[in-house]
Structures are given as C-alpha cells and as structure tokens.
N, CA and C atoms of all chains as a GROMACS GRO file, in nm:
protein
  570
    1UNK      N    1   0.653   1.657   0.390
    1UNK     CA    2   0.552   1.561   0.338
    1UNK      C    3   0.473   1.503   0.454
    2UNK      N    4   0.495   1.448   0.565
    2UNK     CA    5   0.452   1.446   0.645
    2UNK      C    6   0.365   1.518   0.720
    3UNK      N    7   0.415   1.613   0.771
    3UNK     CA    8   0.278   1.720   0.816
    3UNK      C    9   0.195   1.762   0.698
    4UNK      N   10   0.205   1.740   0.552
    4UNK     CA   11   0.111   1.792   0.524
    4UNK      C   12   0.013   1.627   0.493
    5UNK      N   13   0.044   1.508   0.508
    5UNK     CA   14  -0.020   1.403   0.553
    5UNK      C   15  -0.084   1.431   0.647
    6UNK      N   16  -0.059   1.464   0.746
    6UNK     CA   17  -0.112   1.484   0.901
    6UNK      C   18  -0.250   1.570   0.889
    7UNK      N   19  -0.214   1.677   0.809
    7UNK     CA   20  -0.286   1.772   0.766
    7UNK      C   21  -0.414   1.770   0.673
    8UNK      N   22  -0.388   1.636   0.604
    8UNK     CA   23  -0.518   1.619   0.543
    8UNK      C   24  -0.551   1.466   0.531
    9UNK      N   25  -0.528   1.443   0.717
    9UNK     CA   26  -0.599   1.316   0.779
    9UNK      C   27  -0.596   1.221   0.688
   10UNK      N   28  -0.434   1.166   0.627
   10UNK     CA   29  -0.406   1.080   0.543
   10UNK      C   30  -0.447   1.052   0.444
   11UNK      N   31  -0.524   1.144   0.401
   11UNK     CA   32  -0.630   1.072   0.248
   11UNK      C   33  -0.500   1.140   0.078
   12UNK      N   34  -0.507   1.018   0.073
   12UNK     CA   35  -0.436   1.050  -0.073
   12UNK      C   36  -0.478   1.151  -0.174
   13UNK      N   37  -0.365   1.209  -0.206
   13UNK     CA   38  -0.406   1.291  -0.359
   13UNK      C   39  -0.495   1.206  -0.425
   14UNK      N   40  -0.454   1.118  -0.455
   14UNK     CA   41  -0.584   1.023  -0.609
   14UNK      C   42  -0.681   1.086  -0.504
   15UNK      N   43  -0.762   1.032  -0.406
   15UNK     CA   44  -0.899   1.068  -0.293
   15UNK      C   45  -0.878   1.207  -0.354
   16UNK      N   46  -0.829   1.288  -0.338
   16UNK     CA   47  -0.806   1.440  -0.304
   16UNK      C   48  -0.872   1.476  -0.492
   17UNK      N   49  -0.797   1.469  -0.518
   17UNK     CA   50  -0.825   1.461  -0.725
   17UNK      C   51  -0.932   1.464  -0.716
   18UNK      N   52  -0.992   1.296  -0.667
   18UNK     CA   53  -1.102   1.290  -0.763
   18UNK      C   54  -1.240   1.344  -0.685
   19UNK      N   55  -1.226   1.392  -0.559
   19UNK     CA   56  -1.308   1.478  -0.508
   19UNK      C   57  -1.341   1.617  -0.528
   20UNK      N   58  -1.229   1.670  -0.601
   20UNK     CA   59  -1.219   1.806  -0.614
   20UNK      C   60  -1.340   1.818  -0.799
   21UNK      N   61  -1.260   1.712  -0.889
   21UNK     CA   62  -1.333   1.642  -0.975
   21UNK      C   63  -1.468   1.624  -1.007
   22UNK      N   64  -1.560   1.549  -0.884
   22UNK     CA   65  -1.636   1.512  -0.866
   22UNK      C   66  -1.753   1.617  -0.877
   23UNK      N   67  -1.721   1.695  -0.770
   23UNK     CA   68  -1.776   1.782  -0.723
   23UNK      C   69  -1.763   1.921  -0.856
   24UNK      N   70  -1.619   1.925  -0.934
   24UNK     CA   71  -1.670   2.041  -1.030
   24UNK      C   72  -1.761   1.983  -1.144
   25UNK      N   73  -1.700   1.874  -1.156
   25UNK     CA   74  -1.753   1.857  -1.332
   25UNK      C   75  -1.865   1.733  -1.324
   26UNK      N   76  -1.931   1.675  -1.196
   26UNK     CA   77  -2.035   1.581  -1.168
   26UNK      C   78  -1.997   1.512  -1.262
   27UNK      N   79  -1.890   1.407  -1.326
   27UNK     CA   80  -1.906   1.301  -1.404
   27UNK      C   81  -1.993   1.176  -1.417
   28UNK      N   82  -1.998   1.154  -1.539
   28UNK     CA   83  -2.090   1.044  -1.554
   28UNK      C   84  -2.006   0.898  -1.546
   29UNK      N   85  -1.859   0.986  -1.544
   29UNK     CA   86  -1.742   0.832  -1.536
   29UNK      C   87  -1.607   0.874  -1.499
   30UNK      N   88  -1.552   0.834  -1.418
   30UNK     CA   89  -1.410   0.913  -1.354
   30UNK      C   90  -1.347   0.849  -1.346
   31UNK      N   91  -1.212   0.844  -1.390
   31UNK     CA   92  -1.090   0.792  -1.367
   31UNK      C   93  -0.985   0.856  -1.339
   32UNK      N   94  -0.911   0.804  -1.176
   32UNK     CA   95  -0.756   0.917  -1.128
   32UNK      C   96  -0.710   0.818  -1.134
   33UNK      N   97  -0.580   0.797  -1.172
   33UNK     CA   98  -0.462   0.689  -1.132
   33UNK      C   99  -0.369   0.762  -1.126
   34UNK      N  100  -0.253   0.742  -1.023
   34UNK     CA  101  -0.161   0.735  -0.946
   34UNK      C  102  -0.072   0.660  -1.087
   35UNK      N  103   0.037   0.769  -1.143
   35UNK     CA  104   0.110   0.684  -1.229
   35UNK      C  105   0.258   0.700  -1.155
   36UNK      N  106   0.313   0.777  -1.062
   36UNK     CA  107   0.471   0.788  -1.025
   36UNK      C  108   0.529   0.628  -1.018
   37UNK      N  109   0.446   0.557  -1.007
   37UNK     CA  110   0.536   0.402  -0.979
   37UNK      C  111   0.593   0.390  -1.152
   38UNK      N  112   0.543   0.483  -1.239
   38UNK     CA  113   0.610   0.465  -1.354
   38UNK      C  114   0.736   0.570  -1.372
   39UNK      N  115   0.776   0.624  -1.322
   39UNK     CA  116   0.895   0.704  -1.291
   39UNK      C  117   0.962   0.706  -1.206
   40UNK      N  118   1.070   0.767  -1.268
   40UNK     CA  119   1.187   0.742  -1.174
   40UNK      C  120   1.170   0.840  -1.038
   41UNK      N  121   1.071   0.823  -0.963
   41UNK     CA  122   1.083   0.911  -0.857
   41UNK      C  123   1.057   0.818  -0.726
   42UNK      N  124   1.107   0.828  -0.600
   42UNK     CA  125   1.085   0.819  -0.454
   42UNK      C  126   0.963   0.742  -0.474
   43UNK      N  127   0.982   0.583  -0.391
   43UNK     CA  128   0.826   0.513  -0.371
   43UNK      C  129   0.710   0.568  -0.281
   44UNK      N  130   0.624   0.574  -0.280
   44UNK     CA  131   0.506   0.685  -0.241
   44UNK      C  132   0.525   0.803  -0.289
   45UNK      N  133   0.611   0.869  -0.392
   45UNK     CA  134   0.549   0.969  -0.404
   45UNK      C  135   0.406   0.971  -0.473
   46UNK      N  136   0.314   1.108  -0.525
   46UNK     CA  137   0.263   1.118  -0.565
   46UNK      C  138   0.221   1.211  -0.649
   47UNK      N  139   0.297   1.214  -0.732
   47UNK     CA  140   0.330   1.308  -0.864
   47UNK      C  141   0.283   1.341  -0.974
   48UNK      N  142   0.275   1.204  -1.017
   48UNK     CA  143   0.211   1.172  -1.168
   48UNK      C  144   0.089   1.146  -1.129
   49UNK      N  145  -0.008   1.169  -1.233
   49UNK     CA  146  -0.193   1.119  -1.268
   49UNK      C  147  -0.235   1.156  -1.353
   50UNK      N  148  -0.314   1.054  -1.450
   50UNK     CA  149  -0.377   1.028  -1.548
   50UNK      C  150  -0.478   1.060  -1.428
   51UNK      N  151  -0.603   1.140  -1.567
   51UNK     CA  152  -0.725   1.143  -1.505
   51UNK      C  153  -0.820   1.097  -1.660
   52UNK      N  154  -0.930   1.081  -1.620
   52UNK     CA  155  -1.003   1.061  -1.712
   52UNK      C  156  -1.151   1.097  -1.664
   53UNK      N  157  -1.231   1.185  -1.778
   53UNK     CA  158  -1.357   1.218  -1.734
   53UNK      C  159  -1.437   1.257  -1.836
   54UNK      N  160  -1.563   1.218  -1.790
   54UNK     CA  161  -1.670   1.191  -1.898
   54UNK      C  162  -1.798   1.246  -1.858
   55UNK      N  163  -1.830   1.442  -1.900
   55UNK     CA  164  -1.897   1.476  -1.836
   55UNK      C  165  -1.976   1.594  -1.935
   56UNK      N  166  -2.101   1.621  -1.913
   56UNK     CA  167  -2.196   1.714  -1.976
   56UNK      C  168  -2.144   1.849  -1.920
   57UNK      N  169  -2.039   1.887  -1.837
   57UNK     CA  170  -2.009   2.021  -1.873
   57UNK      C  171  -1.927   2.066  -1.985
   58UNK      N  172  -1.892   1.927  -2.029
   58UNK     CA  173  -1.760   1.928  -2.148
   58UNK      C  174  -1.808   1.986  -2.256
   59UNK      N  175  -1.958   1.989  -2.284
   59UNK     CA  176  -2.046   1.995  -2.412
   59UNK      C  177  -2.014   2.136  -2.436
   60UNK      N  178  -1.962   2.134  -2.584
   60UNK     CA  179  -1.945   2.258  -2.634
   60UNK      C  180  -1.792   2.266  -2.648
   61UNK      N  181  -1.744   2.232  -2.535
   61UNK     CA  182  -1.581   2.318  -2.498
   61UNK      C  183  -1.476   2.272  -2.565
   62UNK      N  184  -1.394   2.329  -2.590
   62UNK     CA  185  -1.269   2.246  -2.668
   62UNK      C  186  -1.198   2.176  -2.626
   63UNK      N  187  -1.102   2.075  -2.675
   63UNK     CA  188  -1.037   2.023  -2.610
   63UNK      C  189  -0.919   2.097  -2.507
   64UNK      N  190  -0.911   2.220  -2.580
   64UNK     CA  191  -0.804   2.291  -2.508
   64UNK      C  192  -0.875   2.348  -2.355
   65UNK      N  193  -0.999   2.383  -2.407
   65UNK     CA  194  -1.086   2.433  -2.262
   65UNK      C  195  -1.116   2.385  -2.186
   66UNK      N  196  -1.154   2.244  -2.180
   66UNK     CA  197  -1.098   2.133  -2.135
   66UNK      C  198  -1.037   2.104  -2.022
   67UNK      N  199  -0.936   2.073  -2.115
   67UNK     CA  200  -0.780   2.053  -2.026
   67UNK      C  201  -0.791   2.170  -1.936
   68UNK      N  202  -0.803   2.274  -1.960
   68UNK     CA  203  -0.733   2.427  -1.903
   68UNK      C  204  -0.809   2.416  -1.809
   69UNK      N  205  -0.940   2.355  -1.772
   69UNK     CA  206  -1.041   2.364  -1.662
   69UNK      C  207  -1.001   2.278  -1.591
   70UNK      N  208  -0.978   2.119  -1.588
   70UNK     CA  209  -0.896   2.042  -1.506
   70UNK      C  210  -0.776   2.035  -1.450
   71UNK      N  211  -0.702   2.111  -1.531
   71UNK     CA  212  -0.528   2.128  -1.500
   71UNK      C  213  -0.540   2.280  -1.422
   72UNK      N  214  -0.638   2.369  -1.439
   72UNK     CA  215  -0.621   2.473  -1.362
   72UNK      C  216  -0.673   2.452  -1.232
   73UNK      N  217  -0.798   2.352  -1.195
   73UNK     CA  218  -0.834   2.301  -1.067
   73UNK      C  219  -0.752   2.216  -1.044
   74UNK      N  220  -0.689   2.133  -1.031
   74UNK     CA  221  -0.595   2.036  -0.992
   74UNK      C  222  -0.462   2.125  -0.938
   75UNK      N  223  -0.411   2.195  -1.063
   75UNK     CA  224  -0.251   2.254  -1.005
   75UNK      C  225  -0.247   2.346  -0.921
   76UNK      N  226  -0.421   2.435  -0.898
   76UNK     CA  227  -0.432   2.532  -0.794
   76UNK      C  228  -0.504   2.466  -0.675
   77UNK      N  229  -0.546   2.348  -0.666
   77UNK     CA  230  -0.591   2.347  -0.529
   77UNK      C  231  -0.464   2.182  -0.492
   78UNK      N  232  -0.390   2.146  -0.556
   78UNK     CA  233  -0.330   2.017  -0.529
   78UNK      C  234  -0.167   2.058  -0.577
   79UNK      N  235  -0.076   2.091  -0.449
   79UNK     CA  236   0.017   2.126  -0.470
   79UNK      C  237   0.149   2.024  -0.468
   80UNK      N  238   0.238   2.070  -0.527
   80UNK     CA  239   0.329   1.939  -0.569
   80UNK      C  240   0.298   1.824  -0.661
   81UNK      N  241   0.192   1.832  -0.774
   81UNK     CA  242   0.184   1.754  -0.894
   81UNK      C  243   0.298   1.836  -0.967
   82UNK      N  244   0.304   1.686  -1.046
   82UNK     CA  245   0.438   1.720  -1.097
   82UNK      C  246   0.392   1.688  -1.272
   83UNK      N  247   0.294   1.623  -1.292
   83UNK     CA  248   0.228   1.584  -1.445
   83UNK      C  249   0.114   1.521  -1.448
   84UNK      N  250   0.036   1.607  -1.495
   84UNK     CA  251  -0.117   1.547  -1.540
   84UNK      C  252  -0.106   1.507  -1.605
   85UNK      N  253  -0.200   1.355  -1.690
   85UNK     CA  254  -0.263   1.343  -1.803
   85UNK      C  255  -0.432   1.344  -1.789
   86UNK      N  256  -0.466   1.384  -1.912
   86UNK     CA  257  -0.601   1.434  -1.892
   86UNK      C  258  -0.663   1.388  -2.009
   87UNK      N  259  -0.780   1.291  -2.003
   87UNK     CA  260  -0.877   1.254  -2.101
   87UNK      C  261  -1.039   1.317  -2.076
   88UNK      N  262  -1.050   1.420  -2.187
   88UNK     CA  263  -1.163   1.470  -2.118
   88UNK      C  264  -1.248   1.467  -2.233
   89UNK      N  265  -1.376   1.379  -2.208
   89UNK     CA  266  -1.523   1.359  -2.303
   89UNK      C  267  -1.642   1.387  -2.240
   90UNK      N  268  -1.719   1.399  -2.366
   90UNK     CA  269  -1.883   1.441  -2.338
   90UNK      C  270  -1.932   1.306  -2.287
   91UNK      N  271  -2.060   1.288  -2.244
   91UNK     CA  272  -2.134   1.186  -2.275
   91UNK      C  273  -2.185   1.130  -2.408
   92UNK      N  274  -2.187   1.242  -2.459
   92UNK     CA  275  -2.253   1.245  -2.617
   92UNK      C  276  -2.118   1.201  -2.697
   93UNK      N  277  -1.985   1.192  -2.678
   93UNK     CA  278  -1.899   1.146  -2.768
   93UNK      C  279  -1.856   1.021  -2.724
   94UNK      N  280  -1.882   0.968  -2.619
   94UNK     CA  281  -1.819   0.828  -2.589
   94UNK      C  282  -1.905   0.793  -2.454
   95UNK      N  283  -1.885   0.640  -2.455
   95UNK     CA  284  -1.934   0.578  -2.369
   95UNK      C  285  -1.863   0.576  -2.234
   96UNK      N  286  -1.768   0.519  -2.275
   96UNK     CA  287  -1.670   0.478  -2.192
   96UNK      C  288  -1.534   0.528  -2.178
   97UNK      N  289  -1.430   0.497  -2.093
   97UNK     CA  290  -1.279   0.581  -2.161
   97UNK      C  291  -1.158   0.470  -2.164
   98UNK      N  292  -1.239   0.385  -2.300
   98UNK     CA  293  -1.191   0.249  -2.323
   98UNK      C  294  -1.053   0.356  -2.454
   99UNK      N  295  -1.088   0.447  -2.493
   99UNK     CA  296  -1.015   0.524  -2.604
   99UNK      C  297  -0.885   0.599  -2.520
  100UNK      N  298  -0.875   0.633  -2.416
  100UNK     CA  299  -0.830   0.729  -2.346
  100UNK      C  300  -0.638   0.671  -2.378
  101UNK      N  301  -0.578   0.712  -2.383
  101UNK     CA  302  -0.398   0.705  -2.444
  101UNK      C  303  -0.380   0.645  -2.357
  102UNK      N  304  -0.273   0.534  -2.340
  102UNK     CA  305  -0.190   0.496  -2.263
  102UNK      C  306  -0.069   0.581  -2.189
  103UNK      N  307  -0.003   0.594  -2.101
  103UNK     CA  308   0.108   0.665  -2.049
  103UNK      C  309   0.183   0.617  -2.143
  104UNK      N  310   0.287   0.816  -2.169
  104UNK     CA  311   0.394   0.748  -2.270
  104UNK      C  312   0.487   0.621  -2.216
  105UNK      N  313   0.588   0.604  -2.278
  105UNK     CA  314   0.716   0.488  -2.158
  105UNK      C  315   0.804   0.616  -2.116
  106UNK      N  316   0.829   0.587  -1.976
  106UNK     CA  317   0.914   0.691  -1.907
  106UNK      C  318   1.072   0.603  -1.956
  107UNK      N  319   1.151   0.715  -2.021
  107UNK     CA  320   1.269   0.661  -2.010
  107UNK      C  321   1.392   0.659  -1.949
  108UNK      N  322   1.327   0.751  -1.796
  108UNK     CA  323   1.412   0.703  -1.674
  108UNK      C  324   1.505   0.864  -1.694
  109UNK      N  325   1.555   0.878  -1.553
  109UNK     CA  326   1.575   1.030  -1.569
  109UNK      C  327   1.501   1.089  -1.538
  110UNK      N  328   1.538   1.213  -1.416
  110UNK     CA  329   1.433   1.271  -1.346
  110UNK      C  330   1.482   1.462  -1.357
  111UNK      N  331   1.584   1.467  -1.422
  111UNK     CA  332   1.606   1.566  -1.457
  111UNK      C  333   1.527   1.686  -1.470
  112UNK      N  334   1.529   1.779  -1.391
  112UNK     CA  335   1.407   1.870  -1.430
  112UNK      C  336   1.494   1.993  -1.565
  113UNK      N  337   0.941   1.810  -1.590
  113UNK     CA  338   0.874   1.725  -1.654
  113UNK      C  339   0.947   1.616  -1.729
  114UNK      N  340   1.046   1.719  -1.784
  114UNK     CA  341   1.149   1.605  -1.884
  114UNK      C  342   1.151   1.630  -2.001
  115UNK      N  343   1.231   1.558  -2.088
  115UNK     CA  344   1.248   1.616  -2.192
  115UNK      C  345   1.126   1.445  -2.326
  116UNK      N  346   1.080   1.351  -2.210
  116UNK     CA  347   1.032   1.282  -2.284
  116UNK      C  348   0.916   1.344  -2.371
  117UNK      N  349   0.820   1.438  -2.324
  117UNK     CA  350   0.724   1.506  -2.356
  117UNK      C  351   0.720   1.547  -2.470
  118UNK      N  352   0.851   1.650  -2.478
  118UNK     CA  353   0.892   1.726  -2.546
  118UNK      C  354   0.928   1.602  -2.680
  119UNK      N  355   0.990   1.496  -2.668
  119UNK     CA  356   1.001   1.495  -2.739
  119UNK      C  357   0.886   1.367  -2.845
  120UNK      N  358   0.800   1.329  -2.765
  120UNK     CA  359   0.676   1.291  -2.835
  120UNK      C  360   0.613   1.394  -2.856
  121UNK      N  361   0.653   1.530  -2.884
  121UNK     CA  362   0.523   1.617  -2.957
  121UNK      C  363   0.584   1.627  -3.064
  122UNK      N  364   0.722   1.667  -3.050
  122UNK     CA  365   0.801   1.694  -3.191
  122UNK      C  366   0.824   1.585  -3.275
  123UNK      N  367   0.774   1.426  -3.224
  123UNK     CA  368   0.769   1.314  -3.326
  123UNK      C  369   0.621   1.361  -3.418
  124UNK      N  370   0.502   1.359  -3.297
  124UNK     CA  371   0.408   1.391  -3.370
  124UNK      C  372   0.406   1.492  -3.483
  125UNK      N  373   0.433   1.622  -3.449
  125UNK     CA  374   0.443   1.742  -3.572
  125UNK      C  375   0.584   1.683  -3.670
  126UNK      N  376   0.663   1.603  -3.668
  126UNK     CA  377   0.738   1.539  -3.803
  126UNK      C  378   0.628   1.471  -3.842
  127UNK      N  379   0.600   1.396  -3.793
  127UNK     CA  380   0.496   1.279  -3.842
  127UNK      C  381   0.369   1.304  -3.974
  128UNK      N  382   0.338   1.422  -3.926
  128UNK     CA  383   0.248   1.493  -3.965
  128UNK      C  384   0.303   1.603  -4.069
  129UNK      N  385   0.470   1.644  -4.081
  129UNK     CA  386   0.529   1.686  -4.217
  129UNK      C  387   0.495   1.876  -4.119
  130UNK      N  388   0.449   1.932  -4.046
  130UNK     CA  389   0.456   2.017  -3.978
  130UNK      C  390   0.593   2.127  -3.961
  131UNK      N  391   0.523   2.232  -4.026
  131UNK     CA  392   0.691   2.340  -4.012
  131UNK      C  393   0.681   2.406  -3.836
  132UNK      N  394   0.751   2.345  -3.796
  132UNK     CA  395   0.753   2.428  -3.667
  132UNK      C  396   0.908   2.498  -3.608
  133UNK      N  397   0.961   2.576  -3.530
  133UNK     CA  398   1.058   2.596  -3.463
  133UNK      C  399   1.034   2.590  -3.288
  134UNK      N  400   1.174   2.562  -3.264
  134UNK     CA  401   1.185   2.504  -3.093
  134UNK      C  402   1.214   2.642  -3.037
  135UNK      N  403   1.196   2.647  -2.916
  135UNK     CA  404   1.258   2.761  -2.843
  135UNK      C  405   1.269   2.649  -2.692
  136UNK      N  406   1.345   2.634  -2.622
  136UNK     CA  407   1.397   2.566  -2.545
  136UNK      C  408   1.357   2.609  -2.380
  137UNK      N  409   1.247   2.600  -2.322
  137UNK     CA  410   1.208   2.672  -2.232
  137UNK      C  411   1.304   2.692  -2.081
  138UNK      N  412   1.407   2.556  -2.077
  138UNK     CA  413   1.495   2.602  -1.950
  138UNK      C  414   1.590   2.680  -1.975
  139UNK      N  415   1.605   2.725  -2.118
  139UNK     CA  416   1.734   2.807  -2.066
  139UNK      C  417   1.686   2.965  -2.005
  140UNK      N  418   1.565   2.957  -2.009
  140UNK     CA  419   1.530   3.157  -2.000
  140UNK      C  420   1.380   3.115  -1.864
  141UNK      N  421   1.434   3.172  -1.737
  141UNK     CA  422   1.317   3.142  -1.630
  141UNK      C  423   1.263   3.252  -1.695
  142UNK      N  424   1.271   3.345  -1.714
  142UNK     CA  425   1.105   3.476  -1.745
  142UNK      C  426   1.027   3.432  -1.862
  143UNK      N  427   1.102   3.370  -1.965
  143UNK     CA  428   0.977   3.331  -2.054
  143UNK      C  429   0.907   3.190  -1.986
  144UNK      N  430   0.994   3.129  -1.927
  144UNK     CA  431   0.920   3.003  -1.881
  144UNK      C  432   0.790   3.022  -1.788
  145UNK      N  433   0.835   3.136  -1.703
  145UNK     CA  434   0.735   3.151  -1.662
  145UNK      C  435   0.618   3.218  -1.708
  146UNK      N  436   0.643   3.321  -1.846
  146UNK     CA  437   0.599   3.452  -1.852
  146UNK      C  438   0.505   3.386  -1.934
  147UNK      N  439   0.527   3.256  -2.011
  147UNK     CA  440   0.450   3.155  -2.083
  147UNK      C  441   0.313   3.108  -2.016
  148UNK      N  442   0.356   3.056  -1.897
  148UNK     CA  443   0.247   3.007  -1.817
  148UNK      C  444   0.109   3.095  -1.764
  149UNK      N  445   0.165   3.212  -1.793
  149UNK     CA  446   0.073   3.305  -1.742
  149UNK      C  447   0.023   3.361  -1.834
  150UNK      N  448   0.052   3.385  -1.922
  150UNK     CA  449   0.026   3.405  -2.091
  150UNK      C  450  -0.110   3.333  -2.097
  151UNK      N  451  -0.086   3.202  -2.124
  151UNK     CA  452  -0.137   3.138  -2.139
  151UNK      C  453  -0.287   3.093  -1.998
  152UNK      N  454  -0.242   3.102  -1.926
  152UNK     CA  455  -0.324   3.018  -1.829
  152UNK      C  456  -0.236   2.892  -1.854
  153UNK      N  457  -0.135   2.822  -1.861
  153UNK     CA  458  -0.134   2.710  -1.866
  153UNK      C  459   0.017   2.646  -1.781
  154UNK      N  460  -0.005   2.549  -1.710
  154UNK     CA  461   0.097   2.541  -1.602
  154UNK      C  462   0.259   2.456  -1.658
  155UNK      N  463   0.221   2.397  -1.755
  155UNK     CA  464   0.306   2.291  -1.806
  155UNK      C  465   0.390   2.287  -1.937
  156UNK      N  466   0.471   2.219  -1.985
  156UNK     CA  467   0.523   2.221  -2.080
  156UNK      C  468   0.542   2.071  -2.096
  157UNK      N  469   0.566   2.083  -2.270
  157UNK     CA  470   0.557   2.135  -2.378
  157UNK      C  471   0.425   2.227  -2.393
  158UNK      N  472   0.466   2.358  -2.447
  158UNK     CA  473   0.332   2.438  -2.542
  158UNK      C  474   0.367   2.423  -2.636
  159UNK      N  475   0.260   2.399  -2.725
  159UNK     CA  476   0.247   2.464  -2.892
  159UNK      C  477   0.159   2.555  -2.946
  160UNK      N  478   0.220   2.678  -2.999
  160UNK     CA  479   0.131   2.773  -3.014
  160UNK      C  480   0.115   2.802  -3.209
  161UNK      N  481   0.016   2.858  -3.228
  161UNK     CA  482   0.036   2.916  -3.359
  161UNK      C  483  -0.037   3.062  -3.338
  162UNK      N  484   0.032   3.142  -3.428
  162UNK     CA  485  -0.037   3.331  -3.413
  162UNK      C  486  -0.042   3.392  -3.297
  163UNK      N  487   0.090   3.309  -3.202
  163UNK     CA  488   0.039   3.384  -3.070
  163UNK      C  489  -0.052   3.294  -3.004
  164UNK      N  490  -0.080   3.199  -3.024
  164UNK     CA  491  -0.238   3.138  -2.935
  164UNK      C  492  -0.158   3.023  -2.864
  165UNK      N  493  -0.207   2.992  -2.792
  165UNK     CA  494  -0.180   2.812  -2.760
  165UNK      C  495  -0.262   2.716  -2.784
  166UNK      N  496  -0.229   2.642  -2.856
  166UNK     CA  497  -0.286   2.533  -2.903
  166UNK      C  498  -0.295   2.419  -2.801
  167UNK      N  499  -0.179   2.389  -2.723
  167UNK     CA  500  -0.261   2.323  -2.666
  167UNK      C  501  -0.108   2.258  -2.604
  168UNK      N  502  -0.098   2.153  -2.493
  168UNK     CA  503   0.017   2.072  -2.452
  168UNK      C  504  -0.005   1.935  -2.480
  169UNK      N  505   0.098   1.833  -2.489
  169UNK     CA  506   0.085   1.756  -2.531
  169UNK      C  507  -0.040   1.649  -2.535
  170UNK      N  508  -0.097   1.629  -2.443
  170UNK     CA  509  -0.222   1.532  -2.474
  170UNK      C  510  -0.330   1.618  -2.548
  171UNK      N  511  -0.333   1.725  -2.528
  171UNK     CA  512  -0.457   1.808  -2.623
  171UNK      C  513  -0.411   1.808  -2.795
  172UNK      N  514  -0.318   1.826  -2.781
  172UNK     CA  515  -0.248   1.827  -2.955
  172UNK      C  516  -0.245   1.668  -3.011
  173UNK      N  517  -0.262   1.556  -2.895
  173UNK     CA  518  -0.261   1.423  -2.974
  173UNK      C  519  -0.393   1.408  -2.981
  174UNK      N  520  -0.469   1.452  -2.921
  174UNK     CA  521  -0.590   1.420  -2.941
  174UNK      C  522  -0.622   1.532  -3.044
  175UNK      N  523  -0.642   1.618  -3.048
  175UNK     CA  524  -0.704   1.744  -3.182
  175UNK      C  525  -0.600   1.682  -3.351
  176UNK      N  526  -0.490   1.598  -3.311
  176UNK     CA  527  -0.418   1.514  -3.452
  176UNK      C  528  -0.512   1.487  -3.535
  177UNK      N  529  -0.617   1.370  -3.432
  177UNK     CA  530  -0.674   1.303  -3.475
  177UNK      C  531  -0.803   1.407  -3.606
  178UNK      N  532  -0.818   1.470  -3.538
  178UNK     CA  533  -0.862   1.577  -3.662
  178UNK      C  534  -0.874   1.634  -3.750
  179UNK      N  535  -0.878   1.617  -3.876
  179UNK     CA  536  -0.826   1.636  -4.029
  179UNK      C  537  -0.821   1.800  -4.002
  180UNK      N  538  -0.938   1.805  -3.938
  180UNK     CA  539  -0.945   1.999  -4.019
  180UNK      C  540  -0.828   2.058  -3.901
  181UNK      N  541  -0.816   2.029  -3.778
  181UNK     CA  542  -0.724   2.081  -3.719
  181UNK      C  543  -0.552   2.054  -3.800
  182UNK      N  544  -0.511   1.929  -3.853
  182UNK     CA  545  -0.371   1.928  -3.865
  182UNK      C  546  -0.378   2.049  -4.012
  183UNK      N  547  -0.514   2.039  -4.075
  183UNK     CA  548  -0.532   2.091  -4.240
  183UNK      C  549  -0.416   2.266  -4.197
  184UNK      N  550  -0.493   2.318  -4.055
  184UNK     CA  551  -0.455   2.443  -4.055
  184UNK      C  552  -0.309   2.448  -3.965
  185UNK      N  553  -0.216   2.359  -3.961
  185UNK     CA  554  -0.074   2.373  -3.888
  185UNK      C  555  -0.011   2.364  -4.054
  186UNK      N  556   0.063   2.488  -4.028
  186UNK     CA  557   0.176   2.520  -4.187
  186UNK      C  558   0.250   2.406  -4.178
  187UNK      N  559   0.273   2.341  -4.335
  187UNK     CA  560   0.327   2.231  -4.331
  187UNK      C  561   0.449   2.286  -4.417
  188UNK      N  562   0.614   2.214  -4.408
  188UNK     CA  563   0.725   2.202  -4.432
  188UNK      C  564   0.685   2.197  -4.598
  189UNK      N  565   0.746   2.222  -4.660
  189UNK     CA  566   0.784   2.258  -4.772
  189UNK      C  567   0.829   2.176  -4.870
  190UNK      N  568   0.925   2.070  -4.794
  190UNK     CA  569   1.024   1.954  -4.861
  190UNK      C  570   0.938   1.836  -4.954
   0.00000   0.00000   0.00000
C-alpha cells in the first residue's frame, strides 16, 4: 500500500475516481464518496465508493449499460476496490442526485 | 463483498412475490469467475433471466422502481 501511495504522489482513490470520471463521462454533477469508514475494514482503507453521476452520455443507455460503463472503468483502471455503488442519470431525468439510495447498513463482518 | 448484498436483493425479489432460484457463487471458483466474464460484470450479486444479466444489486433496485420491468420477472405462484 505504500509504494503504491508513493506511486501516485499521494492523491487518493476518491481524486483518482473522480478524475478518471470526469474526463469519460464530462458530468454535469459528480459525486465519489469514500464509504469504508462504514465497514468493518482497516482505517484508511479505501475500498468502498458510492459514486454518483449526472451526464448526457447516459442518454439512451440502460441502466444496466450504465453501470457496466462505470464499474468497467473504475475496476480496470483502480485496483483493489472492493464495492461500488453507482447512481447513474441523464440531465434530462433529474436535476440533482438528491434521489440517489442511501448505503445499505453494513452488518459488520468482513468475510469474503 | 458479503453476504449483506446478497441478501437485500433476495428481500427485494420476495417483496415483489418473484420466482427465483439461488446458486451460491463461493462454493464453485470457475463459475464465479466464468460469470464475470460472461457477463462483463465484476461483482456479485447477479441476477439474470434467459441467460442475460439483468443487472447487480443497485441496477435491479433502481429498474424495481419500474412497473414494466418487475411486469416481466416470473412471479411465484402461491
């Protein structure tokens, strides 16, 4: 974990996410959060993230196509996530991502 | 991931009166994996119908919300 800190001049996954993000799907509204402080895992890790995004490439695509476009850029260029969540809208279906799910409750247990 | 996932999808498809069956993805690494690649998709829970994937858990709570999507998941009988 360390050298690969070293390695990418300390900038956090969330930074890392939502750049990779940024740059595919130009959102009109982005949200990464850092959820591992809700699980039972090691303090600093960085495991868990909710993302949320609100973007005109979404137009058309399904929800499944979607997902499959964010979770396939994320798990191939950002190694060692351990669980996405993913809220993904048009501009044309929402404003904001005041709708977007809450994290389930982790009920502890890290069992893979 | 855990087994919490797993088991907020299978509340949802009761919820919803949904005939489905489990297949348990840790006990067999080749389908676990052989799934992911199937699919394009890195994670679990899947839910599939005809062979397809429908989708993992946040895509299936969100497409719920959808009349015409739950209209076409075979529903239980009882």
């Amino acid at each position: 974990m360390f050298v690969t800190r070293c390695l990418r001049n300390m900038t956090s996954r969330t930074e890392i996410i939502r750049n990779l993000l940024t740059e595919k799907f130009k959102p009109t509204l982005l949200e990464v959060k850092c959820e591992s402080d809700q699980h039972n895992v090691p303090k600093g890790s960085e495991m868990h993230f909710y993302v949320g995004v609100i973007s005109d490439e979404f137009n058309g695509l399904s929800i499944l196509q979607r997902h499959r476009q964010i979770s396939k850029l994320v798990y191939e260029q950002v190694p060692g996530i351990h669980a996405l969540r993913i809220h993904a809208k048009s501009p044309s279906e929402v404003s904001d991502l005041s709708d977007a799910p809450d994290a389930p409750k982790c009920l502890g247990g890290s069992r893979r | 991931m855990g087994p919490r996932f797993s088991r907020t999808i299978v509340g949802l498809l009761d919820e919803n009166k949904v005939d489905y069956w489990t297949f348990d993805i840790l006990e067999d690494a080749e389908v676990r994996q052989g799934l992911k690649e199937y699919s394009e998709w890195p994670t679990y829970p899947q839910l599939y119908l005809d062979g397809e994937l429908l989708g993992g858990l946040d895509v299936i709570k969100e497409e719920l919300k959808n009349p015409s999507f739950v209209e076409k998941l075979p529903k239980r009988q009882d």
